[in-house]
N, C-alpha and C positions, 0 to 999 in steps of 0.2 A: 504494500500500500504506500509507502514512504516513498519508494523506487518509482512509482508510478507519478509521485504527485512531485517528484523533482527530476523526472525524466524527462519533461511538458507540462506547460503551465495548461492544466487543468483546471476547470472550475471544479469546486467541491462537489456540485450536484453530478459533474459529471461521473468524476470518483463513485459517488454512493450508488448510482446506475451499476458503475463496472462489478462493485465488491457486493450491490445488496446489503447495504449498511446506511443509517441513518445517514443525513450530512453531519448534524453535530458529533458520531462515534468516529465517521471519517477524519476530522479535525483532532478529535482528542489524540487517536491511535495516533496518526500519522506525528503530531507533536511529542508525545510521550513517547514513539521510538526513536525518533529525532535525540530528546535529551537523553535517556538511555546510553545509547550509542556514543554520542560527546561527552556525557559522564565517566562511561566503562575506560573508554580509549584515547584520550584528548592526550595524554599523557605522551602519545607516539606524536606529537606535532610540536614536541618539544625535542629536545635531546634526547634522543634515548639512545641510549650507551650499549643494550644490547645488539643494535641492530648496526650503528657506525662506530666499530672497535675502529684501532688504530690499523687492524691488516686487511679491514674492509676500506678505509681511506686512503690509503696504500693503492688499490687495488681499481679503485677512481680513478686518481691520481695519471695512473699508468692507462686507463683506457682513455685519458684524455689528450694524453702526448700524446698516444696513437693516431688518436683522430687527426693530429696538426698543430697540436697547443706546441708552442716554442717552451715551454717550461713543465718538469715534471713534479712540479708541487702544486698544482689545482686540482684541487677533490671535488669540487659542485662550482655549482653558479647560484649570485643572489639576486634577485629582481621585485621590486615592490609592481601590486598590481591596485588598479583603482575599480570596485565595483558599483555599477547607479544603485540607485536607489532613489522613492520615491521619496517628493520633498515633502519634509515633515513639519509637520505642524507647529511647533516650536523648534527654537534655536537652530531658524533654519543657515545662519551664517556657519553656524561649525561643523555643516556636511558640506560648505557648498567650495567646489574645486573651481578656483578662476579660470586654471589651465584647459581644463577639460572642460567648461563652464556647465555643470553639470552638479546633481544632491550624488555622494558617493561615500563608501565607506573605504577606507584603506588595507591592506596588507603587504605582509614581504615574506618570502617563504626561501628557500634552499632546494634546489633541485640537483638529485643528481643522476648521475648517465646510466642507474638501471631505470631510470624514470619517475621514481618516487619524490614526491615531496617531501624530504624528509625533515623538513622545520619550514614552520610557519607563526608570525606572530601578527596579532591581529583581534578585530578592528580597531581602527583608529579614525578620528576626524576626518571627514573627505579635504580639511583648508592644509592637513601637513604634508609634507616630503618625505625624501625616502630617507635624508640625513635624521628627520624626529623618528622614523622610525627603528634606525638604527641607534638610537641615544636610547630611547626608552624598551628596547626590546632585551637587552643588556646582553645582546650577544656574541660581545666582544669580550667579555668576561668566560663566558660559554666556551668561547673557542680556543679563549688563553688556558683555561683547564684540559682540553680533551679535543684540539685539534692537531694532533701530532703523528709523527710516525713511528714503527717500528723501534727508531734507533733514539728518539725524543726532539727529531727535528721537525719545526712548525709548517701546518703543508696551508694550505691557503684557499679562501674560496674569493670567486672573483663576478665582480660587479661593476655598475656603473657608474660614471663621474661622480654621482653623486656620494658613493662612499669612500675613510679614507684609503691608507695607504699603509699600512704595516707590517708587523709578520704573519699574520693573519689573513690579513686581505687585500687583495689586488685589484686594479681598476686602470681605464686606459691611460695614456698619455698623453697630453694634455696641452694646448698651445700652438702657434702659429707657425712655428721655426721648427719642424718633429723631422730627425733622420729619417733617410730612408728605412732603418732598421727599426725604429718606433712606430712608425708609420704600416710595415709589416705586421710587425704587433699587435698593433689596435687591428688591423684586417682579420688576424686570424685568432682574436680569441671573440671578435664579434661574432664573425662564423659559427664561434660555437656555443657564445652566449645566448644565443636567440634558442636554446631549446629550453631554458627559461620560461620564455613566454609560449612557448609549442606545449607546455605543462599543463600552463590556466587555461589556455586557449583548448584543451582537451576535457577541460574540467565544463565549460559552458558546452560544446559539442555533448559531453554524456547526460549535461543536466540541465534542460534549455529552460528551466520554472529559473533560475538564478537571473538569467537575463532577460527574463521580463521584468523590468524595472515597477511600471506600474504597482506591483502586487510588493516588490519588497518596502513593507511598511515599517521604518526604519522603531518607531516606538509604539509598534501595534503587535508587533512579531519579531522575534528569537531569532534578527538575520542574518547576525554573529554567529551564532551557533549552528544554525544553516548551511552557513558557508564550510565551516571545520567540518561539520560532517559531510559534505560533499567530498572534502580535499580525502578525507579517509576513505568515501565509499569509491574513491577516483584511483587514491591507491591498491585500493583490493583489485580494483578491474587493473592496474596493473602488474599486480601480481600475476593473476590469471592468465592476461592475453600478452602482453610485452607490448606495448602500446609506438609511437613514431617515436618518442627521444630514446627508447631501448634499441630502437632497430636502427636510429642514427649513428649510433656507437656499432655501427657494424658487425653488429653479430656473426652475420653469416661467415665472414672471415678468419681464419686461424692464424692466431701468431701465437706462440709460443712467451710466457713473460715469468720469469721464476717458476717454471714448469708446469704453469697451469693455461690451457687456452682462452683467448679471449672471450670466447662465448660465454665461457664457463664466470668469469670474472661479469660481466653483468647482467650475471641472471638475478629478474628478483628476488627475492625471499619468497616462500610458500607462503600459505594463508595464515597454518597455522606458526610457522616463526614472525610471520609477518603482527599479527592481533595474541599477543602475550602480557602478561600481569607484571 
């Protein structure tokens, strides 16, 4: 019933037709397995340590030089995404994005090349940037603890202008006067940073009720929590199928890398290592 009613913005009435259930039992179910779900597992949209050890960032890391990255210490890519929403009745200045002129709510998430979302932080104000939501999301602190390799050397995930520049994280180059060799640079890890947004952009393809703006009622309905559970039930579908940023990473291809095959380095987790306590 959930899967149904965030697969297609369906009306409710339509719903209670399909299922033979009241509208208002439609609405309850469908919300209460909604918080259910973001309850049990919200937990994997943070860090979670069982799933990115240091020999699975490792293991990133290396399928992404593969791909053409010029550097073997990028594990994922970061990207804030903006989603509409309808404009709300009060305090409509702090959804509204000039950029985008548009009521939204914000996010920024972590992606990496088995396709998974694997951190997400969110929502925030449609009026901030990707720089407030890297200040309040504290996940510079996050990655100082436990984004490391094998040997204790810091591996890096890489984003746009807008973040900074540390051991941590990487971002293009920047300015009017860029070498030829910087200039390569920024070409080839844009290349690879657009599977970033080939992520969210897979998250509205599975669940078109998100992008129908009208309906998300920003203080009428749960559309925070909405969202997180999309990005989870987005992960299980790629768990199952390997979705476009697992098969950009070339699967079909064999190369040899500390004697495990590529393929084999980004496959995702099963269902069940994937949804654990």
């Amino acid at each position: 019933m959930l899967l149904a009613w965030l697969a297609y913005p369906n009306h409710l009435c339509e719903l209670a037709l399909k299922f033979s259930w009241p509208v208002e039992q439609v609405s309850h179910i469908s919300i209460a397995t909604q918080t259910i779900i973001h309850d049990q597992w919200e937990h994997l949209l943070y860090w979670d340590a069982a799933q990115l050890t240091p020999d699975r960032l490792v293991k990133y890391a290396h399928a992404i030089e593969q791909k053409g990255a010029p550097i073997g210490t990028v594990w994922s890519f970061i990207d804030g995404t903006i989603w509409g929403i309808a404009r709300p009745t009060y305090h409509q200045c702090t959804c509204y994005n000039g950029w985008k002129w548009k009521y939204c709510l914000e996010y920024h998430g972590i992606v990496t090349p088995d396709g998974l979302i694997s951190y997400l932080f969110g929502p925030v104000d449609g009026r901030r940037n990707d720089a407030f939501l890297w200040q309040e999301s504290n996940l510079m602190n996050i990655l100082e603890r436990n984004a490391h390799a094998l040997d204790g050397n810091p591996l890096q995930v890489y984003g746009d202008p807008a973040y900074s520049i540390n051991s941590f994280i990487l971002s293009p180059y920047q300015g009017a006067r860029l070498t030829n060799d910087q200039k390569q640079w920024n070409r080839s890890m844009s290349r690879l940073r657009i599977v970033a947004e080939w992520a969210f952009k897979e998250i509205v393809n599975t669940f078109g009720f998100l992008d129908f703006v009208k309906n998300e009622k920003h203080l009428l309905q749960p559309v925070g929590v909405q969202f997180r559970v999309a990005v989870l039930l987005h992960n299980a579908h790629v768990c199952l199928h390997k979705l476009q940023v697992t098969q950009y990473f070339n699967i079909e291809n064999v190369n040899i890398v500390e004697g495990l095959m590529e393929d084999e380095l980004l496959e995702p987790p099963l269902l069940s290592e994937y949804f654990h306590n």
